[in-house]
C-alpha positions, 0 to 999 in steps of 0.5 A: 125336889131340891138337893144334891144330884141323884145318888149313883148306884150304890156299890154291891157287897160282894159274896160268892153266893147270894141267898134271897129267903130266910126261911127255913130253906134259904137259912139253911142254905145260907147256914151250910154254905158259910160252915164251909167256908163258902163267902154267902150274903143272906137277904130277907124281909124280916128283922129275922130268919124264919121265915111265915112258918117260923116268924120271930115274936118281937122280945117283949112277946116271947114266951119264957118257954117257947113252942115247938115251932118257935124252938124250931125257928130258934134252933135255925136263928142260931145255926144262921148267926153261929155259922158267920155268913152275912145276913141282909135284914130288912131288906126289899129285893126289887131288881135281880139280873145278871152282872158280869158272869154273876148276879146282882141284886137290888135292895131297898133296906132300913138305911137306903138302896143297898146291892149285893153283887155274887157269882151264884144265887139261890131264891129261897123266897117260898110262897104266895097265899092263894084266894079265890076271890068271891062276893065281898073279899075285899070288905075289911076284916076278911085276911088271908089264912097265911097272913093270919098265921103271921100275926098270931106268930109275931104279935100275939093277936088274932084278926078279930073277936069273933073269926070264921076259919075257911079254906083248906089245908093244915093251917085251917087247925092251926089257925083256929087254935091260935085264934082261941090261945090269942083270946078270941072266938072262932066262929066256925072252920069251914075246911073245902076238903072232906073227912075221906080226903083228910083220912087218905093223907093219913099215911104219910101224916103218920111217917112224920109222926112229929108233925101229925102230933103236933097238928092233932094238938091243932085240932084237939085245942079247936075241938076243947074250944067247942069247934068242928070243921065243916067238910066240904064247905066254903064261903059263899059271900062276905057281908058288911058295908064299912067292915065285915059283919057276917059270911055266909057259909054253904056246901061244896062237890069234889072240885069246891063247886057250890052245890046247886040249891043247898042251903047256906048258912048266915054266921056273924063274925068281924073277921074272915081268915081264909086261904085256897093253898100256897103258890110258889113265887115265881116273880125272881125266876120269871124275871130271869127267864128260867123254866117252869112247869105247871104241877097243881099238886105242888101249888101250881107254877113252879120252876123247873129243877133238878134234884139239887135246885138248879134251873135251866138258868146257869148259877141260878138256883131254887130251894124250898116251897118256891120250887114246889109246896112240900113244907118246912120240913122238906125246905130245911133238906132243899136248902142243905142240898142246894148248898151242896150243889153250890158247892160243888159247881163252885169247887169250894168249900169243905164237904157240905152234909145233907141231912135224911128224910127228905122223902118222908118229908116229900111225901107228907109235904106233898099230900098237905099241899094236894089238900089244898090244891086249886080246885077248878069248881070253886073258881068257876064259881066267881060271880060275874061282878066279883073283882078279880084283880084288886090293884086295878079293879077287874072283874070276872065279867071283864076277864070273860069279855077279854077272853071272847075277845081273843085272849088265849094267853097269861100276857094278852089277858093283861094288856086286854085288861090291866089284870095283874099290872098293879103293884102286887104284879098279880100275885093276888090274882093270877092263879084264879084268873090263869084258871078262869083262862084255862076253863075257857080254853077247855071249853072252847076246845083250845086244850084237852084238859085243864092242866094242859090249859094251865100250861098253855097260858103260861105265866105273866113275864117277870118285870121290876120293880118285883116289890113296890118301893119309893122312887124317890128312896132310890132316885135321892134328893135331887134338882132338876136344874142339876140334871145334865142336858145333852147339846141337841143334835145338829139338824 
């Protein structure tokens, strides 16, 4: 490397209030905030807010008339951009800590490193897709569920020309319609909850009676395409050599335990989209040590709040599915209220209103995310040479040596076997192998039930860089005769 001497830091832009996440939650937030009169800097991945539920086609991709989600994620685009606060796109946060009695946060963006520095932060930064890992879902041409929706959502093209939809949870219909409006087939949905468990969410489907309007179009659209969901069945194995060919398709019990010599069913296919729930992201409030609590129906580890979004962590706070899967709608609500609580602590601004509904909101979020909760059978299911962890290549065989090896922890389990080190920080693989963990622990008489397991391994400790970026975009150009050499210590 040659050039100039490295780049110092750069100089924060200074806000009141930092909001990482522009979702529904953070933009909402954000939004509020900046109405009154409350200096906010809003930070996200994306060119625009929205967030996966209501990610921006590009221009040339939208459609003269929009769909009811795309409307909606308008809607929240220009409530951002009308209320003045300072949004930050494009940006990768890749180091959050304290600074002075504040925050700072660390950014990677289109022009280079970039800082906000603030007296207060909310983490709107939602979820994290969970698979389950089985035989072959690493072979190209298997994607995860949420991914997928994020590709019908902003480039109008389905994973493949003839997809296999499995999983659980509500995006199992939106998907397979969104696969068939893009143009291709969908092979077979194949959904690990069953009829009964869909009909017991009934009730709260109809106190949103929007939302169970909008997924019965899901459904009917799959229906009119000639597909029916298969009840409790997952997939067993994905098939192919150099990219996917064929999955194989059997039944499931309660807890998504293969059953014992049922038949399985071979359908071809050159795409797999398939998702076990959503987690909340935890990697920003594990970083700054803020407390979590294990809740299975709310996605798993979330960080533990009071009813305005504050953690356990002075000026820290969460709204939104990254405090616990609800949905969008109930997110919007958080955000509102977390902007108020803000507020509040800060002593400034104009009264901040939050919207009604949370509790409906709640309470269909929450039996959606319990349709897709973690189901122990079908992790205790993994093959012992299924990979694990895709960074570093760990199997469940290796897992299972290390837990007879001593393991009983989150962090032991990856100094035992490099789980979790690689560059996604373990979000790919930490709920399957912190449930494998937790199984054994049962077992061996180390917990009374699994929930307490869970609890008892705890979470991987938060480290930076929270998202992979290039060292030398943060470093600058540089010689290394420019460094300076200190005088060596008199001996």
């Amino acid at each position: 490397m040659s050039g100039g001497p490295a780049s110092a830091a750069p100089e924060p832009v200074v806000a009141e209030v930092a909001v990482i996440g522009a979702g529904p939650a953070g933009a909402s937030a954000a939004a509020a905030l900046a109405k009154a009169g409350i200096g906010v800097a809003v930070i996200d991945e994306a060119r625009e807010a929205g967030g996966r539920i209501w990610r921006a086609a590009p221009p040339a991709l939208r459609p003269p008339r929009p769909g009811p989600e795309a409307a909606e994620g308008d809607r929240l685009r220009a409530r951002l951009a009308a209320s003045g606060a300072m949004a930050i796109a494009e940006a990768v946060v890749w180091s959050v800590g304290r600074s002075g009695d504040g925050w700072r946060i660390d950014m990677l963006g289109p022009d280079g490193p970039c800082a906000v520095s603030a007296r207060r932060l909310l983490v709107a930064v939602g979820t994290t897709e969970r698979v389950i890992p089985f035989p072959g879902w690493t072979t190209p041409g298997v994607v995860g569920l949420a991914a997928t929706t994020v590709l019908l959502k902003s480039q109008k093209t389905a994973p493949g020309r003839r997809v296999v939809v499995a999983g659980s949870g509500p995006l199992l219909a939106s998907v397979a319609a969104g696969v068939l409006k893009a143009g291709a087939e969908v092979a077979a949905v194949a959904d690990l909850a069953s009829a009964r468990e869909w009909l017991r969410a009934g009730p709260a489907l109809v106190s949103r009676p929007g939302l169970a309007a909008r997924g019965a179009g899901w459904t009917l659209a799959a229906l009119r395409g000639g597909v029916r969901p298969r009840f409790r069945t997952t997939v067993l194995a994905a098939e192919g050599e150099e990219r996917l060919e064929a999955v194989r398709l059997g039944p499931v019990d309660a807890d998504g335990a293969p059953v014992p010599g049922a038949p399985s069913e071979r359908i071809g296919c050159d795409a797999l989209a398939i998702g076990h729930g959503l987690s909340p992201a935890t990697e920003i409030t594990r970083l700054l040590r803020a407390g979590h609590v294990f809740d299975r129906d709310l996605g798993g580890w979330r960080p533990e709040t009071d009813a305005e979004g504050r953690t356990s962590v002075p000026g820290l706070y969460v709204a939104g599915d990254g405090a616990g899967v609800r949905g969008a709608a109930h997110a919007q609500i958080a955000g509102a209220r977390a902007a108020a609580a803000i507020a509040a602590d800060l002593r400034r601004g104009s009264p901040i209103v939050v919207p009604d509904g949370a509790s409906r909101a709640a309470r269909l979020g929450t039996a959606m995310s319990r349709l897709t909760r973690q189901r122990p059978g079908l992790t205790a299911a993994i093959p012992p040479g299924t990979v694990v962890c895709r960074c570093e290549d760990v199997t469940r065989a290796e897992i299972d040596a290390a837990i007879d090896d001593g393991a009983t922890g989150m962090n032991q389990l990856k100094h035992f076997t490099r789980c979790g080190m690689g560059p996604c920080q373990g979000r790919s693989c930490a709920d399957a192998a912190a449930e494998l963990l937790a199984l054994r622990l049962v077992a061996d008489g180390g917990a009374p039930e699994l929930d307490a397991a869970r609890t008892a391994a705890g979470q991987w400790t938060g480290r930076t860089p929270l998202r992979p970026v290039p060292l030398d975009a943060l470093t600058g150009a540089f010689d290394y005769d420019d460094i300076p050499v200190p005088e060596p210590a008199p001996l």
